[in-house]
PDB file of N, CA, C and O in Angstrom:
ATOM      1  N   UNK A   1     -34.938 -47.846  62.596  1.00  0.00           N
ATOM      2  CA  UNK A   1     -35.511 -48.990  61.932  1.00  0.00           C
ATOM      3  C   UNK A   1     -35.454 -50.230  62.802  1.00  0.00           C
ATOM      4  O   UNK A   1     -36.312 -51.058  63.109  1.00  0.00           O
ATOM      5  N   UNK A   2     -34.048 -50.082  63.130  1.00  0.00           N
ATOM      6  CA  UNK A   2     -34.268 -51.482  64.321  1.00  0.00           C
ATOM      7  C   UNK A   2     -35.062 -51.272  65.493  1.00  0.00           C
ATOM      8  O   UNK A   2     -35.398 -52.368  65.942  1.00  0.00           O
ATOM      9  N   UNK A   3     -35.407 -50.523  66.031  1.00  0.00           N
ATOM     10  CA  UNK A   3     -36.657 -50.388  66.898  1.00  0.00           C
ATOM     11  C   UNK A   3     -37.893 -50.521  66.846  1.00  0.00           C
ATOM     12  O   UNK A   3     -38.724 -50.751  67.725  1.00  0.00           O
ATOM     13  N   UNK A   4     -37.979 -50.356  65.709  1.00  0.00           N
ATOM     14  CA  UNK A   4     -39.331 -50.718  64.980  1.00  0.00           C
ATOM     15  C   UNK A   4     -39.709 -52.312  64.943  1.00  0.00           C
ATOM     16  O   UNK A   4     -40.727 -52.970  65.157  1.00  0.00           O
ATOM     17  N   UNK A   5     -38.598 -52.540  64.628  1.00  0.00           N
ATOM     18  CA  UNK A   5     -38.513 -54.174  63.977  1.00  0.00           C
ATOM     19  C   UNK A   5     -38.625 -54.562  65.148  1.00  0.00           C
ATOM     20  O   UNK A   5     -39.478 -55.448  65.106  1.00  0.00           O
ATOM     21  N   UNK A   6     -38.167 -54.396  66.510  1.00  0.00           N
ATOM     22  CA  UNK A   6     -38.030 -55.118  67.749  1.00  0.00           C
ATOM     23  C   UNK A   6     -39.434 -54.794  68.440  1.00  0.00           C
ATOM     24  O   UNK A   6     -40.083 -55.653  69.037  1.00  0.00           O
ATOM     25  N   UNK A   7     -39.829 -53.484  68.298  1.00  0.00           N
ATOM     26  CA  UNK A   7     -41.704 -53.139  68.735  1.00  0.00           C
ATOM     27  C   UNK A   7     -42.174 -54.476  67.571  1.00  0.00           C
ATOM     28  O   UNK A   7     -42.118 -55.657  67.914  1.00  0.00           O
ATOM     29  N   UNK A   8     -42.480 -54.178  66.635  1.00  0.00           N
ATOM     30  CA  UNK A   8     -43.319 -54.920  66.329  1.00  0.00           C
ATOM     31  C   UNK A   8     -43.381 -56.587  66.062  1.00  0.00           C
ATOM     32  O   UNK A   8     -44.281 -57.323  65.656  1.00  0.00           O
ATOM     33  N   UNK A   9     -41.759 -56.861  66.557  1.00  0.00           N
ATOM     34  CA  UNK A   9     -41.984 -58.353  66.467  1.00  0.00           C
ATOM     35  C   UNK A   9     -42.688 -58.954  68.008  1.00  0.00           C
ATOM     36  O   UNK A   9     -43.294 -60.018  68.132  1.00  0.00           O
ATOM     37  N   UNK A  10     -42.450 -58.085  68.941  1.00  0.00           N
ATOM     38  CA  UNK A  10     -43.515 -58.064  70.176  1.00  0.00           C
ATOM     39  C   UNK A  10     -44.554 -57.778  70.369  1.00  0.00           C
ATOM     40  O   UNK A  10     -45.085 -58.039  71.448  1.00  0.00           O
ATOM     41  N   UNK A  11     -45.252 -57.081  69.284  1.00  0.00           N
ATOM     42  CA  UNK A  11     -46.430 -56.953  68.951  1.00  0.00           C
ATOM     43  C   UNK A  11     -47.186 -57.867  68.383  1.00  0.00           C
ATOM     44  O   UNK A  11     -48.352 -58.116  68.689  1.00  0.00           O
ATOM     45  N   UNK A  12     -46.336 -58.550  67.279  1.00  0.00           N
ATOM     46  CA  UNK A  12     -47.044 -59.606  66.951  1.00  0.00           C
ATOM     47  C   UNK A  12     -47.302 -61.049  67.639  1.00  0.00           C
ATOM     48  O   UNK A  12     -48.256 -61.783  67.382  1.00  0.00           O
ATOM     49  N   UNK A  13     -45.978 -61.380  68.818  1.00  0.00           N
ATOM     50  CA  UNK A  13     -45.604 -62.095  69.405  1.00  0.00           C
ATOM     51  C   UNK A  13     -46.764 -62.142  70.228  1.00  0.00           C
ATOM     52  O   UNK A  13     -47.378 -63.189  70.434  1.00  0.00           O
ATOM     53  N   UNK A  14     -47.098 -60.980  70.727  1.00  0.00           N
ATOM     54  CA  UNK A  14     -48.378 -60.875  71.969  1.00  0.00           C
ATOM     55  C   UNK A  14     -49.665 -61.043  71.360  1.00  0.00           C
ATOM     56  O   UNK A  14     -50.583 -61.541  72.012  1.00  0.00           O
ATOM     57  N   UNK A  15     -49.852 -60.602  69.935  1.00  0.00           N
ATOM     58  CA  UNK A  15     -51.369 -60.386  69.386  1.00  0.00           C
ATOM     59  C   UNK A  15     -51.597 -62.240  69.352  1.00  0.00           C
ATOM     60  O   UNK A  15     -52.665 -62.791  69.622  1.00  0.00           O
ATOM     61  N   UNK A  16     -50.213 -63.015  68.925  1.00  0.00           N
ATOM     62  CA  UNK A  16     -51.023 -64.176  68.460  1.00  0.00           C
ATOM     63  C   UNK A  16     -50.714 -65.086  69.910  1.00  0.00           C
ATOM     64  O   UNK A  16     -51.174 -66.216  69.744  1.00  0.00           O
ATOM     65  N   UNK A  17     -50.296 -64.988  70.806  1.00  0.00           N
ATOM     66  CA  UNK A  17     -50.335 -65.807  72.112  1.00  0.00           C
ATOM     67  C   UNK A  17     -51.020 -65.158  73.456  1.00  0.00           C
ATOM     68  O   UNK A  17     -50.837 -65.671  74.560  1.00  0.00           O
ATOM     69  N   UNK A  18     -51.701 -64.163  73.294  1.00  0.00           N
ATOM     70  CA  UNK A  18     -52.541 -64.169  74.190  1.00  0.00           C
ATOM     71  C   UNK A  18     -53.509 -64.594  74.625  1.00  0.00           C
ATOM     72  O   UNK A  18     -53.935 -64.642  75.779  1.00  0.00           O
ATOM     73  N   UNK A  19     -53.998 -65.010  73.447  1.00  0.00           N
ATOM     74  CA  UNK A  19     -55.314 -66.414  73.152  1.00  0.00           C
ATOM     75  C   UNK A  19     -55.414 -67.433  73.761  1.00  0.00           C
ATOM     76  O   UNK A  19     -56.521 -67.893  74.041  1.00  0.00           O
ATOM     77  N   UNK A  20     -54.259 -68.031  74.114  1.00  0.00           N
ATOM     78  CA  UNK A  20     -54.073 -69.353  74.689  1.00  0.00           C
ATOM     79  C   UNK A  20     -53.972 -69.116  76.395  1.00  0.00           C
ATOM     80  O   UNK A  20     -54.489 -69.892  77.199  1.00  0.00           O
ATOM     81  N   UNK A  21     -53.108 -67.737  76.821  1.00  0.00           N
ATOM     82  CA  UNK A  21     -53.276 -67.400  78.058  1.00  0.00           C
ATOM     83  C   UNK A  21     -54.277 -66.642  78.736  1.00  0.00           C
ATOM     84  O   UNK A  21     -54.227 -66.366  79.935  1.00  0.00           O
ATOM     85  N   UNK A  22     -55.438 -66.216  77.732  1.00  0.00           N
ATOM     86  CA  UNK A  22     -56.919 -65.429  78.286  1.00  0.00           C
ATOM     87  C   UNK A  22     -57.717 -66.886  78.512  1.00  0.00           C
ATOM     88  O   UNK A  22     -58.702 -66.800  79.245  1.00  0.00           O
ATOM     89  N   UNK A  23     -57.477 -67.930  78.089  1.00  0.00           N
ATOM     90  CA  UNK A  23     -58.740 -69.130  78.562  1.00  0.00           C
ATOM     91  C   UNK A  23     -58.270 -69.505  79.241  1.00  0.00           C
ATOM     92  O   UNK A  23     -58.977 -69.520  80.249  1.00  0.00           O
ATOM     93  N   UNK A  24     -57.020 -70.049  79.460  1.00  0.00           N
ATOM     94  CA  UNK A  24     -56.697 -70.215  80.573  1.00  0.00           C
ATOM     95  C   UNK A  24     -56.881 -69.393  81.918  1.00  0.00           C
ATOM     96  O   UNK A  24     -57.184 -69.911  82.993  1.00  0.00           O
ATOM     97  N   UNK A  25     -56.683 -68.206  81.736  1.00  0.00           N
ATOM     98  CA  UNK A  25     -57.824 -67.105  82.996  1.00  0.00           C
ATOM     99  C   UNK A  25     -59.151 -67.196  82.791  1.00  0.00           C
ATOM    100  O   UNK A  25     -59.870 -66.930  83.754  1.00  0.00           O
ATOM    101  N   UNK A  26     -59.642 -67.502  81.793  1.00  0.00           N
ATOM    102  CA  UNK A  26     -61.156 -67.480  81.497  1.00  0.00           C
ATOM    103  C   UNK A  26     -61.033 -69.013  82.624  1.00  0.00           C
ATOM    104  O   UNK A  26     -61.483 -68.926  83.767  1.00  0.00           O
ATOM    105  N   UNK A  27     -60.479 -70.151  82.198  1.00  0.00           N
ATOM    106  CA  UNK A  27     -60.851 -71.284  82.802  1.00  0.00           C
ATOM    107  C   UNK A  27     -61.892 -72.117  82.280  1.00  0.00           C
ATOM    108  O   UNK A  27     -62.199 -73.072  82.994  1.00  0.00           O
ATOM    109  N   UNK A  28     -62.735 -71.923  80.796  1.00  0.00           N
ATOM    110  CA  UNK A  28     -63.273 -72.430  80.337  1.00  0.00           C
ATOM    111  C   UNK A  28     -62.294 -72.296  78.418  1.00  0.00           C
ATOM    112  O   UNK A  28     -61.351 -71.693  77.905  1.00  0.00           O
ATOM    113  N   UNK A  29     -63.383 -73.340  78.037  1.00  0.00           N
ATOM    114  CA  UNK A  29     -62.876 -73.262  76.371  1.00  0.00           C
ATOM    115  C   UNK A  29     -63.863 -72.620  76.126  1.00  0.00           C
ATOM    116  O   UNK A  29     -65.001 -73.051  75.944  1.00  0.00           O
ATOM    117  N   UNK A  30     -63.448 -71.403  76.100  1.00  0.00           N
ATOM    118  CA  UNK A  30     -64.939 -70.791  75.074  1.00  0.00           C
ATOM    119  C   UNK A  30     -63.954 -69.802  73.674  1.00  0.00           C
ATOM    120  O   UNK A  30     -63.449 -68.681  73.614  1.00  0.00           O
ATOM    121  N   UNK A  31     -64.068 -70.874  72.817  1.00  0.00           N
ATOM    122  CA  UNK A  31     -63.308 -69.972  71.707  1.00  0.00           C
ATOM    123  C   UNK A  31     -63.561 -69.063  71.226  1.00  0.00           C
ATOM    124  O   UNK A  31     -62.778 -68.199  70.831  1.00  0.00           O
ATOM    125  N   UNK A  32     -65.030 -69.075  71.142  1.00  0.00           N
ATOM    126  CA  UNK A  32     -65.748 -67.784  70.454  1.00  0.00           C
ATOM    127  C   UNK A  32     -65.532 -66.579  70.765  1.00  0.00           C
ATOM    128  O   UNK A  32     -65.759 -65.600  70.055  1.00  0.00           O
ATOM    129  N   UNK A  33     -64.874 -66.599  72.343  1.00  0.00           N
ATOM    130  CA  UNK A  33     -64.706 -65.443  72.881  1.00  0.00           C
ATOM    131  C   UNK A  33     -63.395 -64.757  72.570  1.00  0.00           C
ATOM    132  O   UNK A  33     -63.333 -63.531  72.649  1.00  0.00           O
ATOM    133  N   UNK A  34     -61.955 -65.746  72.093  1.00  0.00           N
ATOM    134  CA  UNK A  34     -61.243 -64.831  71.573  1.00  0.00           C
ATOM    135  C   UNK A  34     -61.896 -64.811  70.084  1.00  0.00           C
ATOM    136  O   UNK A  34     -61.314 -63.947  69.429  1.00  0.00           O
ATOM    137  N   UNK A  35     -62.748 -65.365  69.439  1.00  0.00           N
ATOM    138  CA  UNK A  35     -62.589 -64.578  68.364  1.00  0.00           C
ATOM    139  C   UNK A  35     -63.379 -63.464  68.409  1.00  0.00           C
ATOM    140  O   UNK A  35     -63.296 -62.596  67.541  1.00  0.00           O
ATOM    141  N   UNK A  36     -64.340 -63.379  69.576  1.00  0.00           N
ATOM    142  CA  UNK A  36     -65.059 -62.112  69.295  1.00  0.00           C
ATOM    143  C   UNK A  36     -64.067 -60.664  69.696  1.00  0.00           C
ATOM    144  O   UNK A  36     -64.240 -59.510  69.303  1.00  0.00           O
ATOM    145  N   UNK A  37     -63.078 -61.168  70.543  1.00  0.00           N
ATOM    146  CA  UNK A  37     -62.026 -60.183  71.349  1.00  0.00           C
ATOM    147  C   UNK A  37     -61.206 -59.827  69.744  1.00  0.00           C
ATOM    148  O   UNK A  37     -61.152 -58.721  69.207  1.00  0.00           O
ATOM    149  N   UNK A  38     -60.499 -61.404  69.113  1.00  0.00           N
ATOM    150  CA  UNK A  38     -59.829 -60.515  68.084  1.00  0.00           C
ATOM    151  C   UNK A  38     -60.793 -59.876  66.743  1.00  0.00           C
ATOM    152  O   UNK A  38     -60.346 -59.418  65.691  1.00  0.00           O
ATOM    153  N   UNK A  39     -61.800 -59.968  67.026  1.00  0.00           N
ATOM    154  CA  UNK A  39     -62.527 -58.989  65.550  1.00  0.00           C
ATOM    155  C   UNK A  39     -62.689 -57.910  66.237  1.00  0.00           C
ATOM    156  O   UNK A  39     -62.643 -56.926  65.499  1.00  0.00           O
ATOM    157  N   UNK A  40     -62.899 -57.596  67.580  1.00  0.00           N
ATOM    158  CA  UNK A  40     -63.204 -55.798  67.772  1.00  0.00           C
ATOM    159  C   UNK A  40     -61.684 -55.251  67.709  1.00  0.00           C
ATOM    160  O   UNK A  40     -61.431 -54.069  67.475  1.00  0.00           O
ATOM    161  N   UNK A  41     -60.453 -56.486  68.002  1.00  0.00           N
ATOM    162  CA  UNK A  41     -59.197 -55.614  68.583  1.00  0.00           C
ATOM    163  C   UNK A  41     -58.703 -55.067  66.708  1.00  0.00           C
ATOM    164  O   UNK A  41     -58.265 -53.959  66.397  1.00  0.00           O
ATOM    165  N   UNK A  42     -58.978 -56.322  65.698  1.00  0.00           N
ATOM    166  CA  UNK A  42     -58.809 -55.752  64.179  1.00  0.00           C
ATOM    167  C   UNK A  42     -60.298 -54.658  63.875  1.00  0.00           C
ATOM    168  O   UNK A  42     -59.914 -53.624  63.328  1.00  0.00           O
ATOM    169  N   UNK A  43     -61.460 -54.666  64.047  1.00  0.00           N
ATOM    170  CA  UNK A  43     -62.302 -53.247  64.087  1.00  0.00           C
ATOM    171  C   UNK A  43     -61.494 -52.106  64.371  1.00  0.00           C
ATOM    172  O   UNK A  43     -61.035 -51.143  63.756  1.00  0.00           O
ATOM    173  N   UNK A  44     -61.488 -52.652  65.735  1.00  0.00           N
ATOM    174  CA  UNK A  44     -60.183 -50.870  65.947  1.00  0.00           C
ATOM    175  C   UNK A  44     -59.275 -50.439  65.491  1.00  0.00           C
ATOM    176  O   UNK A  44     -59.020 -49.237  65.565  1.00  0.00           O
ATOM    177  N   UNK A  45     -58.686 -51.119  65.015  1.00  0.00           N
ATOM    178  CA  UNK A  45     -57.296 -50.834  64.147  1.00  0.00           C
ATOM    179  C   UNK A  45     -57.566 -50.573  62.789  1.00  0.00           C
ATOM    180  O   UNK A  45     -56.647 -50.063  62.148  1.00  0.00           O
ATOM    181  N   UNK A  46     -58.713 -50.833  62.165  1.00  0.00           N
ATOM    182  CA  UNK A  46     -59.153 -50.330  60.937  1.00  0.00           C
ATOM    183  C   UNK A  46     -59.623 -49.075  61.249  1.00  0.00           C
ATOM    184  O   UNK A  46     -59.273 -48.103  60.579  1.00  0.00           O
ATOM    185  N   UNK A  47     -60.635 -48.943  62.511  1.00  0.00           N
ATOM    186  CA  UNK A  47     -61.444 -47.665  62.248  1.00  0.00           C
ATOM    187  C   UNK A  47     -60.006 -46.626  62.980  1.00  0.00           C
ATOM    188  O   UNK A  47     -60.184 -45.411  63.069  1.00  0.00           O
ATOM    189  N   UNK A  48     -58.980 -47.096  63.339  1.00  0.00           N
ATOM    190  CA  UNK A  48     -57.824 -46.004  63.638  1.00  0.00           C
ATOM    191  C   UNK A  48     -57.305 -45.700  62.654  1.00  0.00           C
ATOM    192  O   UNK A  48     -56.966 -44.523  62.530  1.00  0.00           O
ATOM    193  N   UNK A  49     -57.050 -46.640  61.594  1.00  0.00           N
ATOM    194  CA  UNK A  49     -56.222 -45.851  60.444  1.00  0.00           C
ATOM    195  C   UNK A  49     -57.112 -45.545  59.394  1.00  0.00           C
ATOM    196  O   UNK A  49     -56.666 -45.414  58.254  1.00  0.00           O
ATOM    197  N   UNK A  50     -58.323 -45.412  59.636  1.00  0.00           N
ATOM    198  CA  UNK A  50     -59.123 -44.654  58.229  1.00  0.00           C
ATOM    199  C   UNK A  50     -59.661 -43.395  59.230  1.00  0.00           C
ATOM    200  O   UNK A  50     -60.006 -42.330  58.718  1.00  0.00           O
ATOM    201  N   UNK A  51     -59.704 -43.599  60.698  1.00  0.00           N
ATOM    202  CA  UNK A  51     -59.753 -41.969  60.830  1.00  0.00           C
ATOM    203  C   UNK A  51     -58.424 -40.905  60.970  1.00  0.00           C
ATOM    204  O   UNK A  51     -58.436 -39.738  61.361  1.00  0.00           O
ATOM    205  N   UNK A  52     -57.208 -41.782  60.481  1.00  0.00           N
ATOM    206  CA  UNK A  52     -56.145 -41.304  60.718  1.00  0.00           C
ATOM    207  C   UNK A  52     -55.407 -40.628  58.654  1.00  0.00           C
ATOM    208  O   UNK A  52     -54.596 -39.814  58.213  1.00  0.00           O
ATOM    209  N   UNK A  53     -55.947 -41.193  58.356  1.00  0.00           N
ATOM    210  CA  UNK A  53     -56.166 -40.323  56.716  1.00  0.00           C
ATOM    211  C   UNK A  53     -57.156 -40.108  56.351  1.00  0.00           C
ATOM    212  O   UNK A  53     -58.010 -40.979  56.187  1.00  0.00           O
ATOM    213  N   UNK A  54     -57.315 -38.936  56.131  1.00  0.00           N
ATOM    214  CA  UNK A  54     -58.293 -38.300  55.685  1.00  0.00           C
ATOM    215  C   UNK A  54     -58.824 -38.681  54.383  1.00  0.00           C
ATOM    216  O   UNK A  54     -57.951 -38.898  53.543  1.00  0.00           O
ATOM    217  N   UNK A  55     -60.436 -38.863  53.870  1.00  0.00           N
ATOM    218  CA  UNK A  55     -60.497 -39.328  52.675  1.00  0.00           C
ATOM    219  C   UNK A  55     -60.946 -37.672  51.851  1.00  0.00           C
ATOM    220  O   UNK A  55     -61.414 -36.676  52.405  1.00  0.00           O
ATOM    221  N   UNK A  56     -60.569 -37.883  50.264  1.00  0.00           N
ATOM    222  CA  UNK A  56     -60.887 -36.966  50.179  1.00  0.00           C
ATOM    223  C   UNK A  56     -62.073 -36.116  49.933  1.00  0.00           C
ATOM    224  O   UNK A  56     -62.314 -34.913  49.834  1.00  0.00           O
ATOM    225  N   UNK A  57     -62.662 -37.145  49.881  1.00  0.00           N
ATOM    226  CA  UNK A  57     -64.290 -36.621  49.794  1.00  0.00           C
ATOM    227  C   UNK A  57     -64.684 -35.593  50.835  1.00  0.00           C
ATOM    228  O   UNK A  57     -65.472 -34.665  50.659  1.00  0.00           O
ATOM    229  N   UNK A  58     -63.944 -35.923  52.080  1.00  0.00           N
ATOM    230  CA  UNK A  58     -63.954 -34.784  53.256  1.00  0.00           C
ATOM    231  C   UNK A  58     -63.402 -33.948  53.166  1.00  0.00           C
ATOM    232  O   UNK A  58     -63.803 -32.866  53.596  1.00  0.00           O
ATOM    233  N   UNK A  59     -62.033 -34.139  52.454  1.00  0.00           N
ATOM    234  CA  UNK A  59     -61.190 -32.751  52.596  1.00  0.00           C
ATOM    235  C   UNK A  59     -61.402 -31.728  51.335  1.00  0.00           C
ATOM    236  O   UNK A  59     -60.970 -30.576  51.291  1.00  0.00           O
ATOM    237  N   UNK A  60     -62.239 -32.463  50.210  1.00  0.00           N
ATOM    238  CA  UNK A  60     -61.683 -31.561  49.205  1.00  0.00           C
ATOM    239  C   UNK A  60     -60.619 -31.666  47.911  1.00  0.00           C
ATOM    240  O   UNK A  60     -60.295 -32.760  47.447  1.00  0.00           O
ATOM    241  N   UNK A  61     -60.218 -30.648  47.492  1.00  0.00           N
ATOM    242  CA  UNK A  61     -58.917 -30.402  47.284  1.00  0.00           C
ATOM    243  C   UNK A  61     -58.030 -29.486  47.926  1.00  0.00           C
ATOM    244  O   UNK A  61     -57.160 -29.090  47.151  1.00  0.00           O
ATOM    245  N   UNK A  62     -57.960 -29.053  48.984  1.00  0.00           N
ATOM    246  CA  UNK A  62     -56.871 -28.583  49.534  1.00  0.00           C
ATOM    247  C   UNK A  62     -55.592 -29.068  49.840  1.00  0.00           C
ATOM    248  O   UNK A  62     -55.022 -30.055  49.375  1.00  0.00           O
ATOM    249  N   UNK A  63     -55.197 -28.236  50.700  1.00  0.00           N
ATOM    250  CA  UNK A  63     -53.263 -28.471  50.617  1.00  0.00           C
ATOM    251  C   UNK A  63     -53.076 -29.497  51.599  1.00  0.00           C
ATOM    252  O   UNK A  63     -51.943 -29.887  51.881  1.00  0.00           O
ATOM    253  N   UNK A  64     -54.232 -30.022  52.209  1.00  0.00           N
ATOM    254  CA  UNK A  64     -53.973 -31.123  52.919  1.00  0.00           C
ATOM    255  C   UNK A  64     -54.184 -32.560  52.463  1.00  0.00           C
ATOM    256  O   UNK A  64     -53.393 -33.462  52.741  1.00  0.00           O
ATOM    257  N   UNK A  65     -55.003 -32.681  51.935  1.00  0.00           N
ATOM    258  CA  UNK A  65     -54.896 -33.722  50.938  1.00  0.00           C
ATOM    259  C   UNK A  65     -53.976 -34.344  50.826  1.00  0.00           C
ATOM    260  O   UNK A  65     -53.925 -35.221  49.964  1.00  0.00           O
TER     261      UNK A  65
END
């Protein structure tokens, strides 16, 4: 459990301050661009955990379900 807690408080630590250090490599203010970076990086993470349970319309009723 405490490993968890220590991954993901660095996870979150990085998701919300990388923003400020990509324009600064960008070298311009272009905000739009992290927000277009953080809507595909939350896209992906949705379309990972809905292809990661199965709905059941696909499965059925079987024992996997």
């Amino acid at each position: 459990m405490f490993a968890s807690l220590v991954s993901m408080s660095f996870m979150i630590f990085g998701f919300y301050s990388w923003q400020r250090y990509f324009l600064d490599l960008l070298g311009r203010n272009l905000v739009w661009v992290d927000g277009v970076i953080s809507a595909l990086v939350g896209l992906s993470l949705i379309v990972a955990t809905r292809s990661s349970h199965p709905s059941p319309a696909w499965c059925g009723r079987g024992p996997d379900c």
